[in-house]
N, C-alpha and C positions, 0 to 999 in steps of 0.2 A: 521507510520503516519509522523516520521518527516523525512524520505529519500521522500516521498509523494510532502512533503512540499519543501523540498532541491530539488525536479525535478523543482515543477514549479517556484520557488525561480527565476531560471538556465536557465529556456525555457523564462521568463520574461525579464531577463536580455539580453539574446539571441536577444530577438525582440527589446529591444532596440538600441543593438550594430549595429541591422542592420537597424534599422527607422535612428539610425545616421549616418550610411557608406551611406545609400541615399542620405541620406541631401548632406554628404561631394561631392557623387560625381556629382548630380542633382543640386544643390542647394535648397533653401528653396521656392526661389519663387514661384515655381510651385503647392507648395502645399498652396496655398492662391484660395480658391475657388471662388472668383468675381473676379478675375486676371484670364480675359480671351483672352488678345489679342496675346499670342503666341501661340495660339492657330490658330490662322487663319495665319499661315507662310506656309501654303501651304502642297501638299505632302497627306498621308494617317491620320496624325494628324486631319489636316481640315475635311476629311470626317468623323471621327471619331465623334469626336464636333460639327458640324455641324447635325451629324446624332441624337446624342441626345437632342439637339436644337429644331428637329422635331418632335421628340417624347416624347417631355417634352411638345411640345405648341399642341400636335395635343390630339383628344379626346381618351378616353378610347375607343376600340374595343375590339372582341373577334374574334381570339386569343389575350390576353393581348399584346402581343408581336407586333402587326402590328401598323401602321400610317397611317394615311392621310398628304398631303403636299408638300410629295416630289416628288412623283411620280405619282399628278393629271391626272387623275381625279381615278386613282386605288390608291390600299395599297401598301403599300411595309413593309417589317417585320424588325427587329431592328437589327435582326441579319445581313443581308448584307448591313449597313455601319459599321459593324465591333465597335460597340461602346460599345460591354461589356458588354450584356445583365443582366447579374447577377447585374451590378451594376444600367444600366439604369430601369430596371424595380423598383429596392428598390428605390431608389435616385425619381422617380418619383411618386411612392405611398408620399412622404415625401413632393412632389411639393409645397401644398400651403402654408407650414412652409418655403420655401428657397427662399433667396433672388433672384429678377429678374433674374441677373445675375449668375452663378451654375456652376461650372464645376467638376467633381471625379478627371479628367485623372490624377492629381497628387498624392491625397491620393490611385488611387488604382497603383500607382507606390511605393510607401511606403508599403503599405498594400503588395503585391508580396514581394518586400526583405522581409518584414517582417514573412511573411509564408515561401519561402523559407530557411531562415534561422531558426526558432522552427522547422522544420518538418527534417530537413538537421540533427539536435542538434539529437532530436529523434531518426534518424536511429544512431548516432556514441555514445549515452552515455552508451549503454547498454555494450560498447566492451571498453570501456577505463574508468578506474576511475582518471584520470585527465583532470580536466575541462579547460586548457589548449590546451589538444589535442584538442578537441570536439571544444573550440572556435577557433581554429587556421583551422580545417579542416572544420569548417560553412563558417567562410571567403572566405577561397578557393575558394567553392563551390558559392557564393554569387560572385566571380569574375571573372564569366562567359563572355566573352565576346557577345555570342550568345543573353545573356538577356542584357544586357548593351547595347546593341547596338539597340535592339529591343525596347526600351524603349522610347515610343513617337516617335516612328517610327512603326511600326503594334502596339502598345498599347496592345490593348488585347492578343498578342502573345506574350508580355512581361509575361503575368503570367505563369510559367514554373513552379511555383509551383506545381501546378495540376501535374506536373510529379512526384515529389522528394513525395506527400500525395502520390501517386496510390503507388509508391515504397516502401514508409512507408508499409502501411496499407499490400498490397498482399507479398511483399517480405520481410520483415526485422521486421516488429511488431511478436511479439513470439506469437500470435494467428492470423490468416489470416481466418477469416470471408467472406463468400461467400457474406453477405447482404452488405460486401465495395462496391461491384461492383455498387448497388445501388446507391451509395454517390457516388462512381467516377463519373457515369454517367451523374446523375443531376449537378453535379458540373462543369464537360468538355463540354458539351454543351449549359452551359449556359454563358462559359466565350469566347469558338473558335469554330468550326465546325474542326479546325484541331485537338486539343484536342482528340475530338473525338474519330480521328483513333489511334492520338497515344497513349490513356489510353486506349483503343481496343486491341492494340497490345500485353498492359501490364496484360491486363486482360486474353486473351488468353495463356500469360506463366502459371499465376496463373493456368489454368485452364489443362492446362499438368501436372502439377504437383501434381493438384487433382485427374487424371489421371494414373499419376505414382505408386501411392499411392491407385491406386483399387478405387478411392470414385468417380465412374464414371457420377453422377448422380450431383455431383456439380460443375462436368467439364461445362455439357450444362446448368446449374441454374445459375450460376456466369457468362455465355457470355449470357444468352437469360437475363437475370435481367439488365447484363450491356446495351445491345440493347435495350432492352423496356422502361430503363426509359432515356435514351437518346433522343430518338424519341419522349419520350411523351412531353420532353421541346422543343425540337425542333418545335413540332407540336403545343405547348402554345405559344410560341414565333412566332408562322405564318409562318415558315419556310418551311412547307410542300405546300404549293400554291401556287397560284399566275405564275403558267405559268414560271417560272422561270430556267431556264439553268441551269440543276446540273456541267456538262462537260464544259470546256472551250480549248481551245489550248493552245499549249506550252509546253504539257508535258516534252517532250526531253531538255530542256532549263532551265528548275528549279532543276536538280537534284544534288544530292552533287559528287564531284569530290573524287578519291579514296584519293587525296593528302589533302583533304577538312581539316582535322583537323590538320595539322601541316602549313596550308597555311592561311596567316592572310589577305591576300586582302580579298574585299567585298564590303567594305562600302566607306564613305566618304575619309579616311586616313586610310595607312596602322595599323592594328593592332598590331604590333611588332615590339618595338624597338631595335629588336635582329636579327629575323630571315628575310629574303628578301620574299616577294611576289611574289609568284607562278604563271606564267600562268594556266587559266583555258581552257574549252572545250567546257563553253556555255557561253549562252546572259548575262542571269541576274545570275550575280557572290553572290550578296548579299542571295538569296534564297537559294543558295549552301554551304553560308557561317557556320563552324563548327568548326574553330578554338578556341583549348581549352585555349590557351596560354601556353608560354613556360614552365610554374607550372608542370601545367594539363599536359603537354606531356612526362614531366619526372618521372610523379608520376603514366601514364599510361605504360611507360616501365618497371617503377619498379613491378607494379601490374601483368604484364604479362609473369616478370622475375618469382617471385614468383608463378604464378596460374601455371608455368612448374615445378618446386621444391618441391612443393604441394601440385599437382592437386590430387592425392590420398586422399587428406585428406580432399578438399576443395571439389570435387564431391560427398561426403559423404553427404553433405550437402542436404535436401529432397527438398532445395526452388531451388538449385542453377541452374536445368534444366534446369527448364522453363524459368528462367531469362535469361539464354544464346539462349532459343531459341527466344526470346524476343527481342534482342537482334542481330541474324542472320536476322530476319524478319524485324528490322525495317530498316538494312545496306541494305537488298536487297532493301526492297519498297525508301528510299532514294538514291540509284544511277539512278534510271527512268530506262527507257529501254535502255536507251543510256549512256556506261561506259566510262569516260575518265580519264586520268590519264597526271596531270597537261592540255594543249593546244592538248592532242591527246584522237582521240576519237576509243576506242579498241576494242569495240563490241555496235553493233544497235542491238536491239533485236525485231525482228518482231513480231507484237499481231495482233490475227485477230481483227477487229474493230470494237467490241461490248467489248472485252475484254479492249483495248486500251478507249475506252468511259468513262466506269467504273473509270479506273486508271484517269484519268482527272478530276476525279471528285475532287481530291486533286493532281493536278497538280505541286504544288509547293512542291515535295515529298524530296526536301534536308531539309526541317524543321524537316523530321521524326528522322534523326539524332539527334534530341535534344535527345532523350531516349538514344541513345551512350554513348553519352556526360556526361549528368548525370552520365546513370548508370554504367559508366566505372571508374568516379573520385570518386562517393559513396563506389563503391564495392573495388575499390583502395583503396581509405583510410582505411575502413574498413579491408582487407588484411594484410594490412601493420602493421597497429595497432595489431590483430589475430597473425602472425608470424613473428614478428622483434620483436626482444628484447626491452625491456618497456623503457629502458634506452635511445633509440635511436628516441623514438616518437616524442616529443619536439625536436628534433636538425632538425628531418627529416622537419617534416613539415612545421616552424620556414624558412628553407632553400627553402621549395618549396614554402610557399605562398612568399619570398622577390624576388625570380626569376620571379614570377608571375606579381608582383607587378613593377617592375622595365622593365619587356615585357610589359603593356600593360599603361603604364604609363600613354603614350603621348594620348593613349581614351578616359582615364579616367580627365586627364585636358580638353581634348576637350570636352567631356560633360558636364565636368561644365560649361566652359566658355558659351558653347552655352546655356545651359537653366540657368545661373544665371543671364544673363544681360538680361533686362528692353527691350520688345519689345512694338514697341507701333501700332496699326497696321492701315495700311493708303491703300485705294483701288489704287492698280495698272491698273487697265481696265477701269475704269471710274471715275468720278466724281459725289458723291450720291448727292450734291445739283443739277448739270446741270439734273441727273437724276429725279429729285423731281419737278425738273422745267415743264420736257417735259410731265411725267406721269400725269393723273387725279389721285384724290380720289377714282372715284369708278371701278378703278382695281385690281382686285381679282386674276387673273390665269397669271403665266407667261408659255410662253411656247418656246423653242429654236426651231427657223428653221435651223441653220446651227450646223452643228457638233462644238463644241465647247469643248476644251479640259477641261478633270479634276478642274485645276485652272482658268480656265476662270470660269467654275460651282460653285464653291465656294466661288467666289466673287459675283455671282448672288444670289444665294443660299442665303449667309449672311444677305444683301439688301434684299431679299424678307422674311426671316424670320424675320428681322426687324419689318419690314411693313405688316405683316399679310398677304401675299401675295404664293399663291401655285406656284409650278414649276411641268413641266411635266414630268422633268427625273433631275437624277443627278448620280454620279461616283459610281454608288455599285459595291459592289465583284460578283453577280448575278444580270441579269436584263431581262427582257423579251422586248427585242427590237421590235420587231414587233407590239405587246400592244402600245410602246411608241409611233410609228408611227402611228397607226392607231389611235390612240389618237389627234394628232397631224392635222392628215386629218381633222375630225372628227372638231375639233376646229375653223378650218382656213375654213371649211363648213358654219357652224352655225356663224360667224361672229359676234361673242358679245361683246358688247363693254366692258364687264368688262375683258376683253382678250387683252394680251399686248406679241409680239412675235420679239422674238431678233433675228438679223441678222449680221453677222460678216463682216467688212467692205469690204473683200473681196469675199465676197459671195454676191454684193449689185445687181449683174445680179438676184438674184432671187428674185427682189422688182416690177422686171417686170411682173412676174410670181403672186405673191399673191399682189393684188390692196389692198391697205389701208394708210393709210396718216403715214407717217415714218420721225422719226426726228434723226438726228446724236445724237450720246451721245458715246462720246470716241472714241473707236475704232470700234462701232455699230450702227448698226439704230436698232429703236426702232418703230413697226410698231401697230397701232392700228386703230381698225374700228370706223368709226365716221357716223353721220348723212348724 
């Protein structure tokens, strides 16, 4: 009872260390729930916030998961504005208790360190009785660049936890229960759709290793359980309709580079104030991005010095298989078809194009290297702890989180500085009184005639959720364009006056084309049908 009490004592204090390493390197502001104006700085954030905006003001449907609003005069489902379904569906049961004003993205930024750090503590206390170690090797693990960087930038792909639980629970808990696969499921699909694949992947080790061990029958019970209740949230959340594009292009473009986790380019500024930035092989470098930091890459040589010294004793091991084949599967599915190595690209790998459709379906396949990532600085630590002498735990890792610390320094100041200062947030596209001016009262549906980017949308977007006002499309990760156009036709047919349709200044040749009385506002006319 009281070693019971001494864990969660430990896991308690754990979750605090890390709600404070957030604060230290987020700052606090963000976690102030009616402090919503950095929210609208643009980028995947906006759509994010914006998307729960819509589906905190639109009504209850079934599937729970869908809207009305954004993508008038259809539904669209919560899941493709990427807003965190786990938490907009709770947060909006809670709706008429929260003020006007509401935002999570901060607490469920807190909440992520916070689980990955207890869940991190869990796999490392069982192999060390110094809680020294175990808090020095949570840090570590919590100074991921991948999730730091990720953090109010894909948002919901900040939650990485959901890897460090599945690893818990199938690999490293001393009983691995087939009914986790259950709880992975429900839990990854309601926070990413990429989740998905990669607690998929994870589930799949577990399930060789049920395999290995003759228990063949909870090989296919643990991936058909993982698959079913995946689906069944996905399918609660509307995600199964709606005419929507599972495939998108660019597979060859997202993938992680072989040099990926020793190479710190990616993002905004280089990640390492140590090592030099790598040329890469594709477009969008950040999606490839897997640098562990300098820590994590010494502490991953140590582990791989060791798993050769070892390996006899560490294969012994009944989980360690499938972890590595866990592990192979998800290096392969994140290099894409197309292997390069730094700026050169070494093998294209031809798919005939059904098979090529499928792999698109998660096109952005350098994120699957997060299970690497993880599972190479979990299983390292733990190693290291297992065959180094006890004596040397503390100096080791003491040494590898300040190397860590000191590479990844300059990130970690830039993230605070950007999310501690005070944004206040001011329309760049327009002016919402000259707007208020030219609009009537009883407009109800916006709708865009001209292609109009991401951030021009979310400056509409805001403005019309304001003002109780629909839009007929806006930036999701899926959409069914065709719908939207016909939609569109459809609109500009029936000519209703509660219809108000935007046109980008340089697309005003098409004012010629749909007749209706159009008044400038900013960079747009603004066209509506009148008597």
């Amino acid at each position: 009872m009281k070693k019971c009490n001494s864990k969660v004592k430990f896991n308690v204090m754990i979750g605090i260390v890390a709600a404070i390493l957030f604060v230290v390197i987020f700052g606090v502001r963000v976690l102030n729930p009616i402090y919503d104006d950095w929210l609208y700085t643009g980028f995947d954030l906006s759509q994010h916030y914006l998307g729960w905006r819509a589906f905190r003001q639109s009504s209850w449907h079934f599937p729970i998961g869908l809207m009305d609003g954004l993508n008038y005069p259809d539904q669209v489902s919560i899941i493709f504005t990427d807003s965190i379904p786990l938490f907009a569906v709770f947060f909006k049961i809670l709706s008429p208790i929260l003020p006007e004003t509401f935002q999570y993205f901060g607490i469920w930024g807190m909440f992520s360190f916070v689980m990955t750090g207890v869940f991190s503590a869990k796999i490392f206390y069982p192999y060390s009785k110094s809680k020294i170690v175990v808090f020095f090797s949570v840090i570590l693990v919590l100074l991921q660049p991948v999730m730091i960087w990720r953090m109010f930038y894909h948002t919901a792909l900040a939650g990485q936890w959901i890897l460090i639980v599945t690893l818990y629970l199938l690999f490293f808990k001393k009983e691995n229960k087939w009914y986790y696969a259950i709880i992975i499921g429900l839990l990854a699909s309601s926070i990413h759709i990429y989740f998905v694949l990669m607690c998929g992947i994870l589930v799949l080790g577990y399930g060789i290793n049920e395999w290995i061990k003759r228990r063949f029958k909870y090989f296919f019970i643990a991936i058909t359980c993982f698959c079913l209740s995946s689906i069944m949230v996905i399918g609660i959340l509307g995600g199964l309709g709606g005419g929507v594009a599972a495939s998108q292009e660019g597979l060859r473009e997202y993938g992680l580079n072989f040099l990926g986790f020793v190479n710190p380019s990616g993002y905004e500024i280089s990640s390492s104030c140590i090592l030099p930035d790598l040329p890469i092989s594709t477009i969008w470098s950040d999606e490839g991005f897997a640098y562990v930091g300098l820590g994590g890459i010494l502490l991953i040589v140590l582990e791989l010095t060791l798993l050769v010294l070892y390996r006899k004793k560490v294969f012994k091991n009944d989980k360690i298989i499938g972890l590595m084949v866990s592990f192979a599967i998800s290096f392969f599915i994140a290099l894409s078809p197309r292997w390069g190595i730094g700026n050169k690209v070494i093998l294209e790998i031809p798919l005939p194009h059904w098979i090529e459709n499928i792999w698109s379906i998660f096109r952005a396949t350098g994120r699957v290297a997060w299970i690497l990532i993880y599972g190479l600085l979990i299983l390292g630590i733990v190693i290291c702890i297992v065959y180094l002498p006890q004596k040397v735990h503390i100096i080791l890792l003491t040494v590898l989180l300040a190397v860590q610390v000191v590479d990844i320094h300059k990130v970690l100041v830039n993230r605070h500085n950007k999310w501690s200062e005070k944004y206040t947030y001011e329309s760049k596209v327009f002016s919402e009184e000259e707007l208020l001016d030219v609009v009537s009262d009883n407009i109800e549906h916006l709708y865009y005639i001209s292609d109009c980017n991401s951030y021009e949308m979310y400056e509409w977007t805001k403005w019309a959720l304001d003002n109780d006002i629909t839009t007929n499309d806006f930036y999701f990760a899926r959409s069914n364009k065709t719908q939207v156009e016909n939609n569109l036709k459809k609109a500009l047919d029936e000519r209703n006056k509660t219809d108000m349709f935007v046109i980008k200044i340089e697309d005003q040749y098409l004012m010629n084309k749909y007749q209706m009385e159009y008044k400038k506002v900013g960079n747009y006319y603004v066209g509506v049908y009148e008597d």
